[in-house]
MMTF fields as JSON, N, C-alpha, C and O atoms, coordinates in Angstrom:
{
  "mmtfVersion": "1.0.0",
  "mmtfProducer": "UNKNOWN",
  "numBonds": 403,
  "numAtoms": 404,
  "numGroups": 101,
  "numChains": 1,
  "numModels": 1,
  "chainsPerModel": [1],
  "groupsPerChain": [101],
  "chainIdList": ["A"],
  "bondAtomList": [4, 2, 8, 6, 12, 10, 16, 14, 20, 18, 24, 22, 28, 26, 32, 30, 36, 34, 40, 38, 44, 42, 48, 46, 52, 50, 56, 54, 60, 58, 64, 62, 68, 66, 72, 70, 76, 74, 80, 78, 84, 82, 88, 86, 92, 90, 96, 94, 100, 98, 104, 102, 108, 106, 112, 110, 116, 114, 120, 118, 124, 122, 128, 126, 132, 130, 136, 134, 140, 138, 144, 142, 148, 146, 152, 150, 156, 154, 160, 158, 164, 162, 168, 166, 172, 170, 176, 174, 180, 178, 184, 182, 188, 186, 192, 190, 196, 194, 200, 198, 204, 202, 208, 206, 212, 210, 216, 214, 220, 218, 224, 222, 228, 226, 232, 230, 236, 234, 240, 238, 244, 242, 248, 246, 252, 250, 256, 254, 260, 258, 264, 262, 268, 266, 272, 270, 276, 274, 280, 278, 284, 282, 288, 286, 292, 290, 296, 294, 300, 298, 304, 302, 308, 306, 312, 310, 316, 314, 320, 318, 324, 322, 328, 326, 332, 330, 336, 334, 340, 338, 344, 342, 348, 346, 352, 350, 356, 354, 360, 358, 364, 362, 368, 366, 372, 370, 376, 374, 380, 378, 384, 382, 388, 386, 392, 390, 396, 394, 400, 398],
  "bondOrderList": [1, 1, 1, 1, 1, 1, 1, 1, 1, 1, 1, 1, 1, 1, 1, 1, 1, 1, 1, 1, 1, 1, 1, 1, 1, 1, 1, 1, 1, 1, 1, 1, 1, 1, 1, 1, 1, 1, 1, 1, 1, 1, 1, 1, 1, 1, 1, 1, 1, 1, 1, 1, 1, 1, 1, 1, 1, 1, 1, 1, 1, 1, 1, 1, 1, 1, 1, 1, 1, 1, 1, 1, 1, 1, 1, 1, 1, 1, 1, 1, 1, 1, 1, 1, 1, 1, 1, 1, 1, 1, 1, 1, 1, 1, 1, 1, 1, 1, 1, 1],
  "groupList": [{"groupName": "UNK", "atomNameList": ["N", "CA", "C", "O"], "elementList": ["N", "C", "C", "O"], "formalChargeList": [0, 0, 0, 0], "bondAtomList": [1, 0, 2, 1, 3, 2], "bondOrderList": [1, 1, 2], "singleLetterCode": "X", "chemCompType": "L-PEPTIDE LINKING"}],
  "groupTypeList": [0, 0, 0, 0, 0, 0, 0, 0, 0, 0, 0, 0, 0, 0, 0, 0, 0, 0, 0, 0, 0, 0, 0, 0, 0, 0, 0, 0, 0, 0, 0, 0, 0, 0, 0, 0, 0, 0, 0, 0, 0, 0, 0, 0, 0, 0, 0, 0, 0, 0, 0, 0, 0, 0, 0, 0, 0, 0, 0, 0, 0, 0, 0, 0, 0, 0, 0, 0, 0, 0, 0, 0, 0, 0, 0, 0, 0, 0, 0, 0, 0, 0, 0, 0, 0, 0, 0, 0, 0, 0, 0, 0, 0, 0, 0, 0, 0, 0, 0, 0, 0],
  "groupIdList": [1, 2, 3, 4, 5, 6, 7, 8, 9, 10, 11, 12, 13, 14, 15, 16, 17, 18, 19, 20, 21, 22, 23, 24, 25, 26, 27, 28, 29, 30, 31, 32, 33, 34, 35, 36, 37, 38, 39, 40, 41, 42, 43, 44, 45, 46, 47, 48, 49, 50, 51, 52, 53, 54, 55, 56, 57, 58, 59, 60, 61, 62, 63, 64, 65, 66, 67, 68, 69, 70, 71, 72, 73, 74, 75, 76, 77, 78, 79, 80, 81, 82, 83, 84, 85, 86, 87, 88, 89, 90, 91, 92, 93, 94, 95, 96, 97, 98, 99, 100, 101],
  "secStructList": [7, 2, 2, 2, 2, 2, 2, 2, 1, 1, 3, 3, 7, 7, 5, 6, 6, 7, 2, 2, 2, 2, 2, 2, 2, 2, 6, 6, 6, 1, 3, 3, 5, 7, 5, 7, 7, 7, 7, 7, 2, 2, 2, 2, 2, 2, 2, 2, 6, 4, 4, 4, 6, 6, 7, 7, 7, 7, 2, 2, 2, 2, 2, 2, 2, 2, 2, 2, 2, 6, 1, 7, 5, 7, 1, 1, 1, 7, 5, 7, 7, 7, 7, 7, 7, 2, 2, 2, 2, 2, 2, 2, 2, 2, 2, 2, 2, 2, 6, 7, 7],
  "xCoordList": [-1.269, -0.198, 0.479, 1.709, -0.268, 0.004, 1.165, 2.07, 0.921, 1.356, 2.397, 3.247, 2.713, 3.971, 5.219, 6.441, 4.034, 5.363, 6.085, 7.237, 5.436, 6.029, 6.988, 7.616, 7.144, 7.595, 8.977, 9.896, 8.761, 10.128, 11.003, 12.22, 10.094, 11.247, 12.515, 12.619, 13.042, 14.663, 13.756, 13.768, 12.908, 12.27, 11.143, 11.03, 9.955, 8.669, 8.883, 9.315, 8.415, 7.641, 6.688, 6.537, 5.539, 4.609, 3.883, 4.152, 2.991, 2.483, 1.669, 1.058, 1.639, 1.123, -0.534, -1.074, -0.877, -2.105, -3.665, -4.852, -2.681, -3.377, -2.837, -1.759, -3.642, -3.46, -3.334, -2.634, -4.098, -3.703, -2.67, -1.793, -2.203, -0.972, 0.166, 0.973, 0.086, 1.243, 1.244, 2.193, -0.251, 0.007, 0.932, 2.115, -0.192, 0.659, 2.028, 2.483, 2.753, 4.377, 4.897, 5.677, 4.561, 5.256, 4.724, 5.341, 3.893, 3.749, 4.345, 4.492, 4.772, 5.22, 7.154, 8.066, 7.332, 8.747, 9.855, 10.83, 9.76, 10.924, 11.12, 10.188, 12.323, 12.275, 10.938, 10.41, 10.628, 9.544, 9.701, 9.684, 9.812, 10.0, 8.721, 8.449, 8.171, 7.128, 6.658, 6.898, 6.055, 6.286, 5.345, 4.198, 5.793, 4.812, 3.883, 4.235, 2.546, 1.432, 0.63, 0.371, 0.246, -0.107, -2.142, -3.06, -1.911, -3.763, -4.101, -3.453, -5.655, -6.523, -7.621, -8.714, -7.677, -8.5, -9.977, -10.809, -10.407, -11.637, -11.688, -12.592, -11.279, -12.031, -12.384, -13.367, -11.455, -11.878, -12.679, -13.476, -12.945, -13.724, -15.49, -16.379, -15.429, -16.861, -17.064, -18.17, -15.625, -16.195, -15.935, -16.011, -15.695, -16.304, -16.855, -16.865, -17.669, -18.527, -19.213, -19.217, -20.116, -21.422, -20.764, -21.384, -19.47, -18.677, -17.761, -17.234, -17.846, -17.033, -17.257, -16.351, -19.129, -18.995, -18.242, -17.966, -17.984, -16.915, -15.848, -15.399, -15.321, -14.14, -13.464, -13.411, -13.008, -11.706, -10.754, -10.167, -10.333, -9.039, -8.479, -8.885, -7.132, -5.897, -4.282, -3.643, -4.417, -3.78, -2.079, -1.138, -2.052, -0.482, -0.076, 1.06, -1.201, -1.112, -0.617, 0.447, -1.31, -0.568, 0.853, 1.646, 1.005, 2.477, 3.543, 4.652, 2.992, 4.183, 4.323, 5.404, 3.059, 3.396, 4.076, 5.122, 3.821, 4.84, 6.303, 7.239, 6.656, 7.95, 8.582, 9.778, 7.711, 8.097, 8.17, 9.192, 7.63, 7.776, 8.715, 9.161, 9.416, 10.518, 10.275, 11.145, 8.466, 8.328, 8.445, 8.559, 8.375, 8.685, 9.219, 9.043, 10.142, 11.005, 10.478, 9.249, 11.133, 11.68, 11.602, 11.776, 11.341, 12.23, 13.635, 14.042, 14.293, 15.494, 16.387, 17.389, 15.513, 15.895, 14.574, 13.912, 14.438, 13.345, 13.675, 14.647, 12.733, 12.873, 12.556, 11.399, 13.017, 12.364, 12.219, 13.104, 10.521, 10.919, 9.88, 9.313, 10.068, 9.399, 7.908, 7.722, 7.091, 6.401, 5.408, 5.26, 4.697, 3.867, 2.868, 2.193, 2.943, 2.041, 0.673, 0.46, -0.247, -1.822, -2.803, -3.762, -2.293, -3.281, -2.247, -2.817, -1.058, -0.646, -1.252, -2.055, -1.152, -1.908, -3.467, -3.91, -4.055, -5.561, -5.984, -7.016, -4.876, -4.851, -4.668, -5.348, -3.615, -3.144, -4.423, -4.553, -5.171, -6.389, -7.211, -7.659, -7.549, -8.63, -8.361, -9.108, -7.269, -6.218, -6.998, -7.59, -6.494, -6.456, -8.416, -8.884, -9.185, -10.434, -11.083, -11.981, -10.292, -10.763, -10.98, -11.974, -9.671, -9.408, -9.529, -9.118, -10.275, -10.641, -12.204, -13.078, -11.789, -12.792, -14.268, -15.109],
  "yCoordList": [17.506, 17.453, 16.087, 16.056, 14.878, 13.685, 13.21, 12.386, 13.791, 13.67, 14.543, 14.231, 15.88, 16.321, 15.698, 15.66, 15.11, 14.872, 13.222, 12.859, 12.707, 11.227, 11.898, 11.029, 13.49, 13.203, 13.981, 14.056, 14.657, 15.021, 14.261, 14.434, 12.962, 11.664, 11.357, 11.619, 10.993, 10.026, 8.755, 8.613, 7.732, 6.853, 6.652, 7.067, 5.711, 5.692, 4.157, 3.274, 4.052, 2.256, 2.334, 2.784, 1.813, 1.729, 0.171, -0.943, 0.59, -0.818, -1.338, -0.573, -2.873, -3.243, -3.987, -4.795, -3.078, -3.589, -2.408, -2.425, -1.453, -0.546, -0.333, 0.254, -0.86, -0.785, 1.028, 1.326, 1.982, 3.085, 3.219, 3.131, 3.516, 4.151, 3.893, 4.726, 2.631, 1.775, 2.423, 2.627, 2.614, 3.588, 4.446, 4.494, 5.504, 6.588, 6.987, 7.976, 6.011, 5.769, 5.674, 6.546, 4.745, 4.583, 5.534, 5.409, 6.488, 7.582, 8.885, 9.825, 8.645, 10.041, 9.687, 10.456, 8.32, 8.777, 8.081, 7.733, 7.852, 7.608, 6.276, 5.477, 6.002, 4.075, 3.773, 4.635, 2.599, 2.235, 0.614, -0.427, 0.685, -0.469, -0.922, -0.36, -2.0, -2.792, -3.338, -4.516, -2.657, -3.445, -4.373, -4.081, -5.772, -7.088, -6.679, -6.047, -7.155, -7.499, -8.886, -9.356, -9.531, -11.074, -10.608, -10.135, -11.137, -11.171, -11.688, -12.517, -11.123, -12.242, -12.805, -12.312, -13.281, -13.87, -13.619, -12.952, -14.176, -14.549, -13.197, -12.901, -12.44, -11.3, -10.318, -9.635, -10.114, -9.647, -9.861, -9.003, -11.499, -12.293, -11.561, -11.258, -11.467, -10.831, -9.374, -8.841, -8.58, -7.468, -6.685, -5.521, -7.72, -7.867, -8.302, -8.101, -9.311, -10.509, -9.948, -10.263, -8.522, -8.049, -7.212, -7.234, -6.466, -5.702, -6.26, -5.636, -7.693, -8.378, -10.039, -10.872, -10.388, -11.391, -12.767, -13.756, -12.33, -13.005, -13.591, -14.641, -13.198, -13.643, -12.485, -11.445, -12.673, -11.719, -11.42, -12.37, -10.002, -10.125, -10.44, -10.453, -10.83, -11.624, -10.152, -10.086, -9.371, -8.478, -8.953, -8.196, -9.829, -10.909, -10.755, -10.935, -10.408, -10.494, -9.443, -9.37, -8.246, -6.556, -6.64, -6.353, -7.177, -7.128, -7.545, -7.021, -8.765, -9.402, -8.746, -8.7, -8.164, -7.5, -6.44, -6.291, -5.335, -3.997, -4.626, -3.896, -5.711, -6.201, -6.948, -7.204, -7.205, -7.67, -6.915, -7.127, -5.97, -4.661, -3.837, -3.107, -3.614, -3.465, -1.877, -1.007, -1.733, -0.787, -0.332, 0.81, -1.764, -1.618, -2.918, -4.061, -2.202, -3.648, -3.875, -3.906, -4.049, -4.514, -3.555, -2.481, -3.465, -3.033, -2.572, -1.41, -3.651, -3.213, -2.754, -2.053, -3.513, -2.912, -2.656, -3.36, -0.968, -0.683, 0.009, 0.743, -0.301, 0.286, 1.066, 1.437, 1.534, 2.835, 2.029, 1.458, 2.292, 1.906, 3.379, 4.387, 2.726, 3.845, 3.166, 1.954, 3.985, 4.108, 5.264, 6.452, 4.29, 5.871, 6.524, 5.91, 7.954, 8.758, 8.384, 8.186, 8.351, 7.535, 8.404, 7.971, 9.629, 10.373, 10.368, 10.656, 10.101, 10.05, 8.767, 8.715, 7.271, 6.292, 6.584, 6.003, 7.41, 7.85, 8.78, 8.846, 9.315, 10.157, 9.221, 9.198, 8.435, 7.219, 6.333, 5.68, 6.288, 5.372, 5.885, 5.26, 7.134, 8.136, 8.13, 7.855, 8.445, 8.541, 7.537, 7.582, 6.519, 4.939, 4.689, 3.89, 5.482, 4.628, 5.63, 5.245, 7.166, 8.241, 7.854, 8.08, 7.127, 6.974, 5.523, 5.273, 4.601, 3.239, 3.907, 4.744, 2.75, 2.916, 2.846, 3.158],
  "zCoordList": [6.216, 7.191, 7.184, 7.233, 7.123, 7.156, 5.612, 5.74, 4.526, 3.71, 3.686, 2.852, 4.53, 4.513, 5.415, 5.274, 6.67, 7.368, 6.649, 6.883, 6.079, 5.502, 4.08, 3.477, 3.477, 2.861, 2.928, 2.112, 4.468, 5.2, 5.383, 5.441, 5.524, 6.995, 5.994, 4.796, 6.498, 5.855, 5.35, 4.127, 6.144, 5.905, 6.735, 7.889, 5.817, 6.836, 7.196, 6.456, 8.697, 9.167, 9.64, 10.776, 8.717, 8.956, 9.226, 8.776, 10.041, 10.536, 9.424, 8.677, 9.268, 8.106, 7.84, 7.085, 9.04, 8.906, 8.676, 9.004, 7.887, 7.488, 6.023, 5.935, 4.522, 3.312, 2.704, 1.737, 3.445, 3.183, 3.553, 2.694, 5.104, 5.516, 4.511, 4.099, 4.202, 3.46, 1.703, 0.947, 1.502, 0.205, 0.314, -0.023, 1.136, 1.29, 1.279, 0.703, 2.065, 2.807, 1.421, 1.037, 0.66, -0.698, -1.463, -2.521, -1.601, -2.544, -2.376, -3.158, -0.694, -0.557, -1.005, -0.7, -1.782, -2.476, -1.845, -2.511, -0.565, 0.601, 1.043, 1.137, 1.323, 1.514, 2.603, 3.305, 2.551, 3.588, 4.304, 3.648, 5.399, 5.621, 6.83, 7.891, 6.273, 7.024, 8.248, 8.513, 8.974, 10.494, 10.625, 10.963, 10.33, 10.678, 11.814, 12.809, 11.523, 12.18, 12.222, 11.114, 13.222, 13.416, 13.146, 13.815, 11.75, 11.661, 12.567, 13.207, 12.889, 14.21, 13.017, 13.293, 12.336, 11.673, 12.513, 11.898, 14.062, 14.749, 14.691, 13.911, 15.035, 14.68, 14.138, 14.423, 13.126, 11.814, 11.447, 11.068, 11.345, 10.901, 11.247, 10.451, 13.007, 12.769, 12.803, 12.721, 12.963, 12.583, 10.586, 10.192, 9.979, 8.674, 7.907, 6.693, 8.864, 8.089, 6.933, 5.743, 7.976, 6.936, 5.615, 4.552, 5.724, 4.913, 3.511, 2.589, 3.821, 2.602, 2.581, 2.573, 2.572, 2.521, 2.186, 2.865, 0.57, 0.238, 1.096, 0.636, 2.215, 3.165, 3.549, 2.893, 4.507, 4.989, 4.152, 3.635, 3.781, 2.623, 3.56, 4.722, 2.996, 3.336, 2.387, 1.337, 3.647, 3.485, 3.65, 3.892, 3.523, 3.386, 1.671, 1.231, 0.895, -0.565, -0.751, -1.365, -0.232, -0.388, -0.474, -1.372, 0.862, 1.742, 0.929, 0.817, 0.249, -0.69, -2.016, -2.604, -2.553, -3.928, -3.495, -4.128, -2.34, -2.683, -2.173, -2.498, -1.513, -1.552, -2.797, -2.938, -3.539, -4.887, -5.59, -6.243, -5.958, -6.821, -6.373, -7.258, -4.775, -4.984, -4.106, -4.055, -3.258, -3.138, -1.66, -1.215, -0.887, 0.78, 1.086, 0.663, 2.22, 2.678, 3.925, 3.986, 4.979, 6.17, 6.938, 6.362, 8.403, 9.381, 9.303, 9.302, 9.24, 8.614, 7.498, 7.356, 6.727, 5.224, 4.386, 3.623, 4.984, 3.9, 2.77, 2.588, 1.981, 0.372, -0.483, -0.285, -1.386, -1.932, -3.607, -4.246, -4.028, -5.273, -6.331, -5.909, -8.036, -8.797, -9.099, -9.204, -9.194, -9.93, -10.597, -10.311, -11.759, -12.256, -11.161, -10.335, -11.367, -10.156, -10.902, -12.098, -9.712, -10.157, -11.253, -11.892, -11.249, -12.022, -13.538, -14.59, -13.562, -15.137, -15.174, -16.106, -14.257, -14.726, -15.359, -16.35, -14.724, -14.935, -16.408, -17.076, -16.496, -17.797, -18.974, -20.0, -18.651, -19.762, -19.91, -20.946, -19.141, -19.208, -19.994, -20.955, -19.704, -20.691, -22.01, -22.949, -22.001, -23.491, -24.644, -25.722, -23.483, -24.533, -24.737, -25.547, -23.899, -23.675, -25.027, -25.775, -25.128, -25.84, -27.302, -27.993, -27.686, -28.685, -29.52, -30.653, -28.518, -29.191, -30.138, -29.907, -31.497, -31.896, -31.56, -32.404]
}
């Protein structure tokens, strides 16, 4: 259901502090424009300490690659961009892994 109604809309805004939703929005085809969210670092911080020792991602990195790639904008100016659908990426992978010596 979730995936039909994003690929009805004229355009999706989605809040940007969910890395799926924001897939999704850009897979279902349709401009997308970004609705800023203010990280809380303190608490992320402890409710992912045990889940990604390493550190808190820093979901600011997402944000800027699908605006660089051309795949979500703005509030105001959101964007529609191309890319390959994930399972021809996945097939192309097999392909290439099938056929190395």
């Amino acid at each position: 259901l979730w995936t039909a109604l994003l690929a009805a809309a004229d355009e999706n805004h989605v809040t940007a502090d969910s890395v799926s939703m924001l897939s999704e929005a850009v897979a279902a085809g349709k401009p997308v424009g970004i609705i800023p969210v203010e990280p809380d670092p303190t608490a992320a911080n402890e409710l992912l300490a045990s889940r990604y020792p390493e550190g808190l991602r820093d979901l600011r990195r997402f944000w800027t690659s699908l605006e660089q790639l051309g795949l979500a904008g703005s509030i105001d100016q959101p964007r529609q961009g191309n890319f390959d659908h994930p399972l021809d990426t996945a097939v192309a992978a097999i392909r290439r892994i099938m056929a190395a010596p």
